[in-house]
Backbone as CSV, one residue per row, in Angstrom:
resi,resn,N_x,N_y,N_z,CA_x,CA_y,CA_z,C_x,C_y,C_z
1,UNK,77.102,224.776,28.131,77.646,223.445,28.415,76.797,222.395,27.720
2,UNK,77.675,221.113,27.004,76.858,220.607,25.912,76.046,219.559,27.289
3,UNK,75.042,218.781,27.596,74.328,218.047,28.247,74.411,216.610,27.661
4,UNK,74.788,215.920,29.052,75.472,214.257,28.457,74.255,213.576,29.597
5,UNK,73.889,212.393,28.807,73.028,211.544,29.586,73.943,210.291,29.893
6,UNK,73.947,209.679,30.378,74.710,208.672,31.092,74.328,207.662,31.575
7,UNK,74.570,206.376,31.049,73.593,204.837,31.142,74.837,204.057,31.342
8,UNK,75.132,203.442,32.491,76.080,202.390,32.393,77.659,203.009,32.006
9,UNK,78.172,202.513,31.312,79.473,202.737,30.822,79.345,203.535,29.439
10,UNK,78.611,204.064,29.033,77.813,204.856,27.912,78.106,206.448,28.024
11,UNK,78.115,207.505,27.702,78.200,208.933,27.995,78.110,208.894,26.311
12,UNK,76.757,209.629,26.796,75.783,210.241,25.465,75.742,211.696,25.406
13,UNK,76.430,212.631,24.372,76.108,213.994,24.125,75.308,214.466,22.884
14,UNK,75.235,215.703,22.579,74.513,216.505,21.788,76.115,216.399,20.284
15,UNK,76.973,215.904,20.557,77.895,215.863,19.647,79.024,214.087,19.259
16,UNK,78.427,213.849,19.746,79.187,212.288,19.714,78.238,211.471,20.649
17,UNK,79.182,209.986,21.019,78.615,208.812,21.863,80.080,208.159,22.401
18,UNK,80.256,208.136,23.147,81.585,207.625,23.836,81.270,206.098,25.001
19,UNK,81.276,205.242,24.352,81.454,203.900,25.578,82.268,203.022,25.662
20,UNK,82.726,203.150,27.007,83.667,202.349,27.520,83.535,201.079,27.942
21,UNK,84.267,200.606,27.527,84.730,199.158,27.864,85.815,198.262,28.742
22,UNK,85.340,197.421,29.338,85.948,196.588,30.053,87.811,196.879,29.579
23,UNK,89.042,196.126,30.447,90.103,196.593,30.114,90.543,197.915,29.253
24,UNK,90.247,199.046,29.441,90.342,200.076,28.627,89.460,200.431,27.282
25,UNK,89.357,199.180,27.023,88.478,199.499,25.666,87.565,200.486,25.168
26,UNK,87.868,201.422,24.381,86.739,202.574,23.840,86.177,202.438,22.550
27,UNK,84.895,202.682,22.389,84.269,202.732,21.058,83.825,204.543,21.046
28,UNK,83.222,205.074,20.058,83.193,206.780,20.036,83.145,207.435,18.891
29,UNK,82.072,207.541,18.389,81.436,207.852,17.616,81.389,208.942,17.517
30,UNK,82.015,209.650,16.192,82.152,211.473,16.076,80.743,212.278,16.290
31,UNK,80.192,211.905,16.102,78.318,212.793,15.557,77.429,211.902,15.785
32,UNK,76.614,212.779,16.809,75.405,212.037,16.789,74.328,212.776,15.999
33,UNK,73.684,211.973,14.881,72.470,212.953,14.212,71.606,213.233,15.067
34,UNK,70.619,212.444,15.799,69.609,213.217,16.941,69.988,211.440,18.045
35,UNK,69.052,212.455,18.891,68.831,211.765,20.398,67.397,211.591,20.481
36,UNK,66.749,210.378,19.980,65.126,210.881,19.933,63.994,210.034,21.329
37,UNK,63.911,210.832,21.775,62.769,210.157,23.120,61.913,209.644,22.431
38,UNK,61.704,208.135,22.539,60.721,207.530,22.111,59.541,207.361,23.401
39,UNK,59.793,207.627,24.813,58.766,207.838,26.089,58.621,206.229,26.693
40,UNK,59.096,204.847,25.940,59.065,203.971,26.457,60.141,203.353,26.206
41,UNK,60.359,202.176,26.968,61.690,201.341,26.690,62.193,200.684,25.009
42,UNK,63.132,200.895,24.722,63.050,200.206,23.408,63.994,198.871,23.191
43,UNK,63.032,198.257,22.748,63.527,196.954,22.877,64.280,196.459,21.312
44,UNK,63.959,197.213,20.288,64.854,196.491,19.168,64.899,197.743,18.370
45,UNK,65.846,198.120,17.033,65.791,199.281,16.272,66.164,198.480,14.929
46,UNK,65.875,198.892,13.624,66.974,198.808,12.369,66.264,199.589,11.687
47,UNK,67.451,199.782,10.319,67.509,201.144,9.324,66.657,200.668,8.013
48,UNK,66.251,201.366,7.916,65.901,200.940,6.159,66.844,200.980,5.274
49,UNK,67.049,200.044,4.107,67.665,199.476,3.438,68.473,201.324,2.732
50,UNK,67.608,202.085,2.432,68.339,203.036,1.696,68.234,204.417,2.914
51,UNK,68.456,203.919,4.233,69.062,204.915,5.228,68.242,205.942,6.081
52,UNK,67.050,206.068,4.614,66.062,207.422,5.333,65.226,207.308,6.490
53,UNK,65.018,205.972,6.730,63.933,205.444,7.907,65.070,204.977,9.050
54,UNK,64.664,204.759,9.931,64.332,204.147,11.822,63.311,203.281,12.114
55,UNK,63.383,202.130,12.393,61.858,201.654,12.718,62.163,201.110,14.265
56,UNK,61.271,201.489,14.993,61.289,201.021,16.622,60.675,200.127,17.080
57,UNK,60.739,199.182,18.234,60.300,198.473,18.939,59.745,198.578,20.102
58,UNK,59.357,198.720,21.094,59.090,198.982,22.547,58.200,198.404,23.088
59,UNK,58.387,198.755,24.656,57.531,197.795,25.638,56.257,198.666,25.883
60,UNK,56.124,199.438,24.793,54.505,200.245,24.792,53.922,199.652,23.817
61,UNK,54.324,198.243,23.393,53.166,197.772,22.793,53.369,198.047,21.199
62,UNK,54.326,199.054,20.969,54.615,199.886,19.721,55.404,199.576,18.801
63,UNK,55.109,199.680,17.159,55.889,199.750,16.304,55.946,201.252,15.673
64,UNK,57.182,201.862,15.598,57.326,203.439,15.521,58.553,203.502,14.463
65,UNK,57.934,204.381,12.684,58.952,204.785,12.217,59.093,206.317,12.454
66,UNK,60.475,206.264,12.099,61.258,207.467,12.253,61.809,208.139,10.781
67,UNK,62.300,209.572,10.564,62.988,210.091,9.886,63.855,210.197,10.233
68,UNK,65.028,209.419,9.178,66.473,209.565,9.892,67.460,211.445,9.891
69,UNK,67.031,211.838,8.868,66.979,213.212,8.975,66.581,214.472,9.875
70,UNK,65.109,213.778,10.247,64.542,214.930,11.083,64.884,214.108,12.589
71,UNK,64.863,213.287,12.481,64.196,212.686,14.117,62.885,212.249,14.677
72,UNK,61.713,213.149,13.346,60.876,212.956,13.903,60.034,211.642,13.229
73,UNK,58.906,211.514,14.028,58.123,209.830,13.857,57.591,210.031,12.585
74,UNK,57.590,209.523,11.921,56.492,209.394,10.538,55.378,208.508,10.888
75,UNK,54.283,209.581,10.796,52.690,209.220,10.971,52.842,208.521,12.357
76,UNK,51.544,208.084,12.872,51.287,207.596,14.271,51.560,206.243,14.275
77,UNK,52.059,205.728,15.860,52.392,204.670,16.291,51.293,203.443,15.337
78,UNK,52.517,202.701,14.885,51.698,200.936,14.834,51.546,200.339,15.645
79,UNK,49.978,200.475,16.157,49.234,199.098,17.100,48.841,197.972,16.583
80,UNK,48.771,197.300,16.894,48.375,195.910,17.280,49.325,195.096,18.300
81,UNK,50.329,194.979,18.273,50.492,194.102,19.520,49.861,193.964,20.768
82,UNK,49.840,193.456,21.276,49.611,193.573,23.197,50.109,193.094,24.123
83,UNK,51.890,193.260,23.875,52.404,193.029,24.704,54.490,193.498,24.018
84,UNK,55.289,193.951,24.781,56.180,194.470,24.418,56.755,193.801,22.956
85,UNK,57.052,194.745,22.206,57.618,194.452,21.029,59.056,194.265,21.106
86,UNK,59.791,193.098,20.543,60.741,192.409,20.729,62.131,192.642,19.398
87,UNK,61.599,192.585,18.283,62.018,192.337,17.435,61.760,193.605,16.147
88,UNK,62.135,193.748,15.117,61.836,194.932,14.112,63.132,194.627,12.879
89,UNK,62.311,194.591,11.946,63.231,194.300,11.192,62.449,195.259,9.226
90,UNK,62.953,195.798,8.401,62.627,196.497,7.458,62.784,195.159,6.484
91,UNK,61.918,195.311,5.164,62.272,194.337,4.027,63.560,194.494,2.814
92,UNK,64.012,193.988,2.195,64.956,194.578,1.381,64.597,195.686,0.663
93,UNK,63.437,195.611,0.117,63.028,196.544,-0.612,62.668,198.161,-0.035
94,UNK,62.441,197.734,1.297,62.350,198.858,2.119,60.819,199.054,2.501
95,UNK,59.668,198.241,1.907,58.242,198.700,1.735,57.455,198.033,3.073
96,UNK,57.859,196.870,3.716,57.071,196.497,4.559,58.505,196.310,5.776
97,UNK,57.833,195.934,7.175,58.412,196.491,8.137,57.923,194.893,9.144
98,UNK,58.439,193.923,10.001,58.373,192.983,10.057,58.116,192.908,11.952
99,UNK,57.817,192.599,12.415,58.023,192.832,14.282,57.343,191.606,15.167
100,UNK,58.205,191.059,15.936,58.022,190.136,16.672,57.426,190.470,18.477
101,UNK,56.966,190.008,18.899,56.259,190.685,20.305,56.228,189.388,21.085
102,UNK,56.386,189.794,22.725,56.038,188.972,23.312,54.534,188.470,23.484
103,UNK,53.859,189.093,22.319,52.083,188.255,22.376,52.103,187.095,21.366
104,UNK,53.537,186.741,21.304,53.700,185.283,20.540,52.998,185.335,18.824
105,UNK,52.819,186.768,18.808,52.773,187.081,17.534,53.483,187.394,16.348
106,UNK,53.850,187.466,15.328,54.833,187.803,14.446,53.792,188.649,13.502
107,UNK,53.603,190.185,13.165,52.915,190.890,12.522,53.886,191.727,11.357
108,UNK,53.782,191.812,10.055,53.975,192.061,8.553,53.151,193.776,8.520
109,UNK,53.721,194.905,8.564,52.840,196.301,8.397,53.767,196.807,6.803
110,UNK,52.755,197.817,6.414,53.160,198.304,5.485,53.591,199.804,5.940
111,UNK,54.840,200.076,4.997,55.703,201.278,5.540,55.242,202.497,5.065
112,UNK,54.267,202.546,4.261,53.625,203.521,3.344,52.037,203.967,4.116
113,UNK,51.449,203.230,4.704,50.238,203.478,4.987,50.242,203.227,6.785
114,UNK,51.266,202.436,6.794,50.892,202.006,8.230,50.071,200.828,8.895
115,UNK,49.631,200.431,7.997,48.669,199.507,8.049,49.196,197.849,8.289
116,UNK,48.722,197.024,9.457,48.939,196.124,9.657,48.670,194.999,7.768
117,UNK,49.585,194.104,7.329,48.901,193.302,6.599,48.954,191.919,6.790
118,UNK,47.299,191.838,6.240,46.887,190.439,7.162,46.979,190.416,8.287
119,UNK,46.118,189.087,8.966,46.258,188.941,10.404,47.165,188.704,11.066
120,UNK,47.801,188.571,12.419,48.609,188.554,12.788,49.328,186.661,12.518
121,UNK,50.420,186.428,12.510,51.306,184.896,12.131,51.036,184.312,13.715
122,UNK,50.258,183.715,13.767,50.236,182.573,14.957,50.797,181.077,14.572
123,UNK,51.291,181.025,15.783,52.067,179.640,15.742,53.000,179.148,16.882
124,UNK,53.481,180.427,17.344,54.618,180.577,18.329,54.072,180.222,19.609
125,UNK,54.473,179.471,20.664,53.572,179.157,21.775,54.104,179.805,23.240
126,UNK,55.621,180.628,22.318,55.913,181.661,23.646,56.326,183.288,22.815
127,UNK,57.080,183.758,23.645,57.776,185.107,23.385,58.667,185.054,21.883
128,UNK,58.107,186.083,21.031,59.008,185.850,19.779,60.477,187.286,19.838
129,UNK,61.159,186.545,19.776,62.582,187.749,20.314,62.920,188.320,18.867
130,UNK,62.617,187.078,17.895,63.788,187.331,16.641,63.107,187.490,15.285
131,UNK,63.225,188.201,14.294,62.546,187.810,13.110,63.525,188.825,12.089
132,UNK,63.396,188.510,10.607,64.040,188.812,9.889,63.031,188.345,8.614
133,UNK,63.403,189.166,7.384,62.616,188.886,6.088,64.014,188.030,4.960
134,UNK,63.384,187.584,4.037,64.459,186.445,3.378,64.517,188.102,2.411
135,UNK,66.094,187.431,1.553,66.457,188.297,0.471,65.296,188.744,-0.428
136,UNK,64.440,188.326,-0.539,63.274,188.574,-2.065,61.846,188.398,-1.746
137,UNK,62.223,189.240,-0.363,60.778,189.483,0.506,59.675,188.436,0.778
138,UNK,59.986,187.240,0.440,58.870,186.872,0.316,58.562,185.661,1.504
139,UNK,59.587,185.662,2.030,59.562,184.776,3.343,59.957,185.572,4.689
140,UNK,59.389,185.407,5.491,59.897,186.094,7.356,60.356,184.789,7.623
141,UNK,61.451,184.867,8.609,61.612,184.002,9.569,61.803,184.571,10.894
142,UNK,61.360,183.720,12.191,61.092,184.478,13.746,61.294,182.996,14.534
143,UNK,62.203,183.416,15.586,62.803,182.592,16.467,62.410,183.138,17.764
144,UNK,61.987,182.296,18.721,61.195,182.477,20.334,61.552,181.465,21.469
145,UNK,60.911,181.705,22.183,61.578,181.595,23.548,60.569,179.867,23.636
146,UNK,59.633,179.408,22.501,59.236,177.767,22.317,60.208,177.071,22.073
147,UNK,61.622,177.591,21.557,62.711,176.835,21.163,62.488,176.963,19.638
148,UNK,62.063,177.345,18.903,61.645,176.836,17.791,62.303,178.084,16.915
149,UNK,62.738,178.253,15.723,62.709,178.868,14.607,61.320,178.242,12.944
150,UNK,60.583,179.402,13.015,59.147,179.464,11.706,59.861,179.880,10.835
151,UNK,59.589,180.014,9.357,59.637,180.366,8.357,57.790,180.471,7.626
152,UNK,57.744,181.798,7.566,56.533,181.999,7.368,56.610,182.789,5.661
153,UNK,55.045,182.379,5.028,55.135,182.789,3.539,54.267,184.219,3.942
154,UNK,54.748,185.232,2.957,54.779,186.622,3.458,53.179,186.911,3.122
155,UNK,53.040,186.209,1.826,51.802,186.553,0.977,50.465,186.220,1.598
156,UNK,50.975,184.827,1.989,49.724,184.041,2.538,49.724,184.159,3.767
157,UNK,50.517,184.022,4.873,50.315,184.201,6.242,50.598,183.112,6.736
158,UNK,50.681,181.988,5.908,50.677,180.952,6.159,52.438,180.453,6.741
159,UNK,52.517,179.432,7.760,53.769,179.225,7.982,54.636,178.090,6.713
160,UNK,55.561,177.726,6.509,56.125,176.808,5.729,57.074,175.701,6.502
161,UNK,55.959,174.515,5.820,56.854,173.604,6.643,56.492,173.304,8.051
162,UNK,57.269,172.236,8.910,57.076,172.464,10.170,57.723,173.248,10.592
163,UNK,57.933,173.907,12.032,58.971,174.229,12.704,59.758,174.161,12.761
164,UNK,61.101,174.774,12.803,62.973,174.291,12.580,63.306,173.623,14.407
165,UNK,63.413,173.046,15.043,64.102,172.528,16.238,65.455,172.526,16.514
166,UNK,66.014,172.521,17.622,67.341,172.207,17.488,67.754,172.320,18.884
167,UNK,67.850,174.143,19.450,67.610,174.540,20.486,67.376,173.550,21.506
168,UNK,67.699,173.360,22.646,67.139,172.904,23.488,66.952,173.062,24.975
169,UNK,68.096,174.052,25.333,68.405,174.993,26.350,66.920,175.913,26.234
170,UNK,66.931,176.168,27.610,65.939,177.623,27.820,66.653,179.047,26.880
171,UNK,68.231,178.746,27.066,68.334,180.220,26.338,68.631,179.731,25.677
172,UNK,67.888,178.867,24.473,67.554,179.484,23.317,66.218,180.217,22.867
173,UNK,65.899,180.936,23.619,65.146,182.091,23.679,65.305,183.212,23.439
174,UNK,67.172,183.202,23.495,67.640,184.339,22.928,68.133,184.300,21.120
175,UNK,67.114,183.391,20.315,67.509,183.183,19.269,67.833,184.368,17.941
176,UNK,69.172,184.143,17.196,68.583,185.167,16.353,68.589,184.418,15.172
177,UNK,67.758,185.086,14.579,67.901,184.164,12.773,68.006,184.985,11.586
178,UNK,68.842,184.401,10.957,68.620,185.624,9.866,68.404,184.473,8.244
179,UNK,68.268,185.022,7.117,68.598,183.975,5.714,69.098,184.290,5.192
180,UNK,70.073,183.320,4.452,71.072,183.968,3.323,70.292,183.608,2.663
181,UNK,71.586,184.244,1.483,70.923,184.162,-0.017,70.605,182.886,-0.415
182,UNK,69.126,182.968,-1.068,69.008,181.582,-1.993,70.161,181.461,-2.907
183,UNK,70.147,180.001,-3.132,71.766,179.500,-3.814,70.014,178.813,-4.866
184,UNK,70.041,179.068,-6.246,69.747,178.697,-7.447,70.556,177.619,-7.847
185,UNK,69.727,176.410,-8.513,70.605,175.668,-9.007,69.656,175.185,-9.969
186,UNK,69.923,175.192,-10.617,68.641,175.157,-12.579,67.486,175.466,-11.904
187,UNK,66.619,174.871,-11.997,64.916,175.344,-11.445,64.609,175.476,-10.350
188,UNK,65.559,174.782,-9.091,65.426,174.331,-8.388,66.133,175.566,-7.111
189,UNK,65.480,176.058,-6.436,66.280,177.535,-5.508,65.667,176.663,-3.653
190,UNK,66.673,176.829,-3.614,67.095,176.824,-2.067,67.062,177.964,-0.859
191,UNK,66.734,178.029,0.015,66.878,178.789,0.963,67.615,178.243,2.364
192,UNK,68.654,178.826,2.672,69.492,178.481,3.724,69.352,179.450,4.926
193,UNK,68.519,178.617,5.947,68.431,179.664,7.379,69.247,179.312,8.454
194,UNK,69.784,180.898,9.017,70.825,180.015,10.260,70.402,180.468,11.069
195,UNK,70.405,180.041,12.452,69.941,180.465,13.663,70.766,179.798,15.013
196,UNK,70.914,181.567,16.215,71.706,180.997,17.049,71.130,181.050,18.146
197,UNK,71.499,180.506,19.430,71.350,181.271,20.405,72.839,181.431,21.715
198,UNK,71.728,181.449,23.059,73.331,181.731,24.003,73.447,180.453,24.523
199,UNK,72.825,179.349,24.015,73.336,177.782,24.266,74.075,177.270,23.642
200,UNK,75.591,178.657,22.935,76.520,178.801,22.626,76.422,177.749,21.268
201,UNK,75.349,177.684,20.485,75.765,177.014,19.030,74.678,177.589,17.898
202,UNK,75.251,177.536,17.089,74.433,177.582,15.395,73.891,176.723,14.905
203,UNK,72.731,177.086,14.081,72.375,175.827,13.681,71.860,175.991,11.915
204,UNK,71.783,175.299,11.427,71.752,175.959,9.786,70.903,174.818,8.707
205,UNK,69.353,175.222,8.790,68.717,174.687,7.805,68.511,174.601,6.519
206,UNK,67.814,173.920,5.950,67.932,174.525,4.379,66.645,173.579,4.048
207,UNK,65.751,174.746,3.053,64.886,174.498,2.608,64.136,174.755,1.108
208,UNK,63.577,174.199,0.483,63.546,174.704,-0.542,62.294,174.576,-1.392
């Protein structure tokens, strides 16, 4: 008998993922590649750009890649945080790995060694939920529970600019942000960041 774990409206097997939804609604997924116990709660996941990686989040403090093939972790947990990891996000290129924590930190690791780079991005004066890397690696941006959306320079550590504002609700704590593409215009390149939260609006900067 195949063994189904069961969370909510969810029914998880060794051969698919089946969840149900409100008025009838089903989602159901033919194959599941693995089921992998990470031993703590996980608070955020995404893929690497060309599929082979997993990178994890959790309230152990942890940043954890994965083989999307095997299941299993590649090399030992990334420490430094000290306090649940919120956020996880891979670079385009696939080489560095990006993670936001409730220690109001925003930390940059490398996917090859493991290794934290540079010190950790201070600035944030609460819980960072959200972060994302710009198209051409060279900017993070991370949205938190200060109200605020950063745009930080990858190289230097340094933040850019002041702070984005807008937010003004408590939940916008649930911010997410992501960047589009720079829009080029003769010498001159732009970066356009949008960011939402559940104080039901968008908001869309641009910087350059």
């Amino acid at each position: 008998m195949t063994s189904v774990l069961q969370k909510g409206k969810s029914k998880w097997n060794h051969s698919g993922v089946k969840v149900e939804r409100s008025r009838g609604m089903e989602i159901q997924w033919e194959r599941t590649l693995h089921l992998i116990h990470v031993g703590s709660e996980v608070q955020s996941v995404a893929v690497s750009p060309n599929g082979d990686q997993v990178v994890s989040g959790s309230n152990d403090n942890t940043v954890r890649i994965w083989n999307v093939q095997t299941g299993q972790q590649i090399g030992d947990p990334l420490h430094g945080h000290t306090d649940w990891v919120t956020s996880v996000a891979f670079s385009p290129d696939g080489q560095q790995v990006v993670s936001g924590s409730y220690d109001e930190t925003v930390r940059i690791w490398n996917v090859q060694t493991g290794q934290q780079i540079r010190d950790p991005l201070h600035g944030h004066t609460s819980r960072v939920i959200s972060v994302a890397f710009s198209p051409d690696c060279q900017q993070v941006v991370s949205g938190s529970w200060d109200h605020t959306v950063r745009i930080w320079n990858v190289q230097t550590g340094q933040q850019i600019g002041d702070p984005l504002y807008g937010h003004t609700s408590r939940k916008a704590s649930q911010a997410q942000v992501t960047l589009f593409e720079p829009q080029v215009t003769g010498d001159a390149q732009t970066i356009w960041t949008a960011w939402g939260s559940q104080d039901l609006s968008i908001f869309l900067g641009q910087h350059g």
